[in-house]
N, C-alpha and C positions, 0 to 999 in steps of 0.2 A: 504493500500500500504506500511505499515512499512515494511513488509515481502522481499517488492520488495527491499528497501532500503537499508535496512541491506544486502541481496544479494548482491547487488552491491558495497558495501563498502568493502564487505567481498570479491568480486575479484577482485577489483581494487583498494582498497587504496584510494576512496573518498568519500567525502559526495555527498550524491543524494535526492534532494525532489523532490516529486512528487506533481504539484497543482492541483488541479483540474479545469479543462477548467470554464473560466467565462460564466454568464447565458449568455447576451448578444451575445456570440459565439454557443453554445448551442440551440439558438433559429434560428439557420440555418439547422440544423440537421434533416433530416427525421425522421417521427419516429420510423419508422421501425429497423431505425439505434440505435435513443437513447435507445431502449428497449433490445440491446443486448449488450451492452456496458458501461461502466463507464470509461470517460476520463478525463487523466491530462498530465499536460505539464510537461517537466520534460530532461536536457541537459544533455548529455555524452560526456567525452573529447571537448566539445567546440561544441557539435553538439546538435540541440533541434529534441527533440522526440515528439509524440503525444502516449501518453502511453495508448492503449482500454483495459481494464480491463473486460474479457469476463466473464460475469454474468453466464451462464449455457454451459457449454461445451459439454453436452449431443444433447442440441438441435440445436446445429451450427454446422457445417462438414465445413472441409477444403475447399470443392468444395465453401460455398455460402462464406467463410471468403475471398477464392481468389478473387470473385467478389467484397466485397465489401470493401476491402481494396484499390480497383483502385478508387470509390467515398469517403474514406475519405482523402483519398492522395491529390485531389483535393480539398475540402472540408476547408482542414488543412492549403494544403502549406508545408508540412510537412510530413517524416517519419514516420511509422505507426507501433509502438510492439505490437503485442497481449499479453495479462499478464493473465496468466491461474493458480488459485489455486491445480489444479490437469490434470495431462493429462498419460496417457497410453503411453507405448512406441511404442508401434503401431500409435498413432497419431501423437506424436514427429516426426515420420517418415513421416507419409503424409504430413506436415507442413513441412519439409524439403523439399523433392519432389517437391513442391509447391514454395520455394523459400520464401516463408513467413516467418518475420520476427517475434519472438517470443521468452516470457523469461517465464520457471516455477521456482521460488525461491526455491532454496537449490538445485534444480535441475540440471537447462541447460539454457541458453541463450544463442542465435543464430540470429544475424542480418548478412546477407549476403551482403547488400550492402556496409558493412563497411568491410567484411572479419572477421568478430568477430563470434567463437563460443569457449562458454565456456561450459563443459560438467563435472559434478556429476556421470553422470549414466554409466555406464559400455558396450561401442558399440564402434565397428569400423563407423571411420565414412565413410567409401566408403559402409555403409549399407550391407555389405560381413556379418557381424556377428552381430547379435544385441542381450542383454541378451532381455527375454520376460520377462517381469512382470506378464503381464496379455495376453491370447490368444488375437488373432485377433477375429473381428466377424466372418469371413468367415471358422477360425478354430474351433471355440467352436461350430459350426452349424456341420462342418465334423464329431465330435466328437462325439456330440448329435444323428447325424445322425445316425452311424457307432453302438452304443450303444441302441438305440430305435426301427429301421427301419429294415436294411437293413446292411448287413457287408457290409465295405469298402476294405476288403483283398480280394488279388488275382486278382483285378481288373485293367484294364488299365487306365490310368489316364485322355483318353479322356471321359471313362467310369465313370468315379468317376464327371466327371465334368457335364456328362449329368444328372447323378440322383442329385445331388446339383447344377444344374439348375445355375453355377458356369461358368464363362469364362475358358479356359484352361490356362488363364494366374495366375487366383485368384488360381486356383487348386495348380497350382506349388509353389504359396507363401505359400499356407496351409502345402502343403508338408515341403519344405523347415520348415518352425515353427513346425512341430509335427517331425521331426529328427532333429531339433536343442536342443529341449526337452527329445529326447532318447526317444521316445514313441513308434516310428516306425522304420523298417529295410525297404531299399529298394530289391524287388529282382528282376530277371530277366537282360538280358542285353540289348537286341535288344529294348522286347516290355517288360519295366519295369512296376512292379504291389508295394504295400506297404504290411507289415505286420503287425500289432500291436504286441507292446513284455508284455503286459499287454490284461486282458480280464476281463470284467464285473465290478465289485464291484472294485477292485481292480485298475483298471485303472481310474473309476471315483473317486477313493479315491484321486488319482495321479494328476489328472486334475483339480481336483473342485476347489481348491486353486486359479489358474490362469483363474478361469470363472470369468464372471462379467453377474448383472444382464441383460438378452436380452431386456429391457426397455429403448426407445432411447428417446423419449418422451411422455408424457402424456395430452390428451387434455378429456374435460370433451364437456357434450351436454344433453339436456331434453330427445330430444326421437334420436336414433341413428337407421341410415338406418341399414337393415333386410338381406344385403350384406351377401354372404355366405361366402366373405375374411372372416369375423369377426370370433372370437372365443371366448369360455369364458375364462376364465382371471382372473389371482390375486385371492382374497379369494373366489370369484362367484366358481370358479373351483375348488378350494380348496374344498369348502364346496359338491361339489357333488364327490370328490375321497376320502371324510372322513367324522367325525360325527363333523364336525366345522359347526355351525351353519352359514345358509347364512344369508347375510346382506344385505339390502332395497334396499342399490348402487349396480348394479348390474358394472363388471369390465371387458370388451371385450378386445382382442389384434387382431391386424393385422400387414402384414408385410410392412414395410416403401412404400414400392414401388405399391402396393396395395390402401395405404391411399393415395399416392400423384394423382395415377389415379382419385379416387374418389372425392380428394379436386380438383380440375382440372376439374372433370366433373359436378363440383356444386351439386354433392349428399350427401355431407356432410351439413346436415344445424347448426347454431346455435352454432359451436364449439367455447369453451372458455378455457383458460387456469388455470381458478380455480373455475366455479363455473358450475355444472349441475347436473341429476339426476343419468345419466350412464356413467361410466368410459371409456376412450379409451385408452389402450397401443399402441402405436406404436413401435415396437418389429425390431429389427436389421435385422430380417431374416423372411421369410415368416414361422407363426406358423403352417401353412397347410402341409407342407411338412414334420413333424416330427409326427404328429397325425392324425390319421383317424375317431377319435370319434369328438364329438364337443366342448371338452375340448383341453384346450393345452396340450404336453406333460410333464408329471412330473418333469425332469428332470429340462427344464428351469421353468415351476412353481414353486419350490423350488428355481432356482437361482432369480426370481423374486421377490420372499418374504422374502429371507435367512437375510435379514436387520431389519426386522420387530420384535418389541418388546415386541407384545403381546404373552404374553405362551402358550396361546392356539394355534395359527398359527404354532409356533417354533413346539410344540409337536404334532401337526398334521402333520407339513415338515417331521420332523423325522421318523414316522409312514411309510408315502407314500415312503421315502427313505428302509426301513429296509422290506418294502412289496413289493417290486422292485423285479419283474422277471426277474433275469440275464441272 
């Protein structure tokens, strides 16, 4: 929490410690709770906080932080920051939306019920303009889509929302992000359609940058239901689109909303967070929708692995990229 510290000093002109909550307090907490969280106590201008230091930001959405921000508020007795070492401006923004109250060091802090936001990053904040860091998931999916599938040009945008399986509301934010980006022209007037001002090689050259891995979270298991959501995944896939040898763990993906049916229907058995013999991805977007083979598409297979520091992976990424029929 120095990070947070120094933050705060650095926009207000005071000192700020952050303690961390005693056991004794700690031992009221679900655990469902402690496991996503690190808490310390810690006062601003005369006011005390409960400061949750969210452990993995991949695997929490605003949707379940809004829930469970109402049980530690009670919990506490107390105000509740979320302290996030990294967040996307796309989520900055659902956390806003949300009303949640939230600090990223060097970044942005934002408590609403005090009227306090302090902002680093480059947005209006009536959300009218926001710079993008990184795509949204629902636009790196269009993108993906648009490039692998099926064009997205010429299409009507209730159109575009039915093959991206997309709200017409999600469609128009995608839109809006891929013209705030200069990617796309709108044309038409009555019944507007999009353009891309880029094609192939060259527009993924433009976008890749602002992708992020479609890996939301990872859960591991012995033997994994035979579900035709599943797909192969990570280097399993790898290894059958190149001469990368496969490896023993076999590495599946499916789309969030896919696995939570499945966790939901008790067809998942045995899932654990670090130890099994087959991998599961849980992927931002359904991987069925960009691939018709039993692999996932290349495109997010490379954003999947692009971190990875084995050379043979990188030099196979590369391969599967420079072998890409545009």
């Amino acid at each position: 929490m120095k990070e947070l510290s120094t933050y705060i000093h650095d926009c207000f002109g005071v000192a700020f410690k952050a303690i961390p909550i005693e056991k004794p307090v700690l031992g009221i907490i679900p655990l469902y709770l402690k496991g996503n969280f690190i808490f310390y106590r810690g006062s601003l201008n005369k006011q005390s906080f409960i400061w949750a230091k969210v452990l993995d930001n991949n695997s929490i959405t605003p949707n379940q932080l809004e829930k469970q921000v109402v049980k530690l508020k009670q919990l506490f007795k107390a105000p509740v920051v979320f302290v996030f070492d990294q967040l996307d401006s796309w989520q900055r923004r659902r956390l806003i939306d949300r009303n949640l109250a939230f600090v990223q060091p060097q970044k942005q802090i934002y408590i609403p019920a005090f009227f306090l936001q302090i902002s680093d990053v480059n947005r209006l904040e009536n959300l009218s303009a926001i710079e993008i860091e990184k795509l949204s998931a629902p636009a790196q999916f269009a993108v993906l889509y648009h490039l692998q599938v099926n064009s997205l040009e010429h299409r009507l945008f209730q159109e575009i929302a039915g093959l991206l399986e997309y709200s017409s509301m999600t469609v128009t934010r995608v839109i809006k992000e891929l013209l705030q980006l200069d990617l796309i022209s709108i044309e038409g007037a009555k019944e507007k359609s999009i353009k891309f001002k880029m094609k192939g090689l060259v527009l993924w050259q433009k976008v890749m940058p602002l992708m992020s891995s479609p890996v939301r979270e990872v859960w591991y298991t012995d033997k994994i239901n035979k579900s035709r959501s599943f797909m192969l995944a990570g280097e399993t896939a790898l290894s059958e689109k190149s001469m990368l040898a496969s490896s023993q763990q076999k590495t599946f993906a499916i789309g969030k909303e896919a696995f939570r049916k499945l966790k939901l229907e008790g067809q998942l058995k045995g899932l654990d967070k670090k130890y099994g013999d087959e991998k599961i991805e849980v992927w931002h977007y359904d991987p069925q929708l960009l691939s018709k083979i039993k692999q996932v598409d290349s495109l997010s297979l490379f954003l999947s692995l692009q971190s990875e520091n084995d050379e043979r992976v990188v030099s196979e990424l590369n391969e599967l990229i420079k072998n890409m029929q545009w």
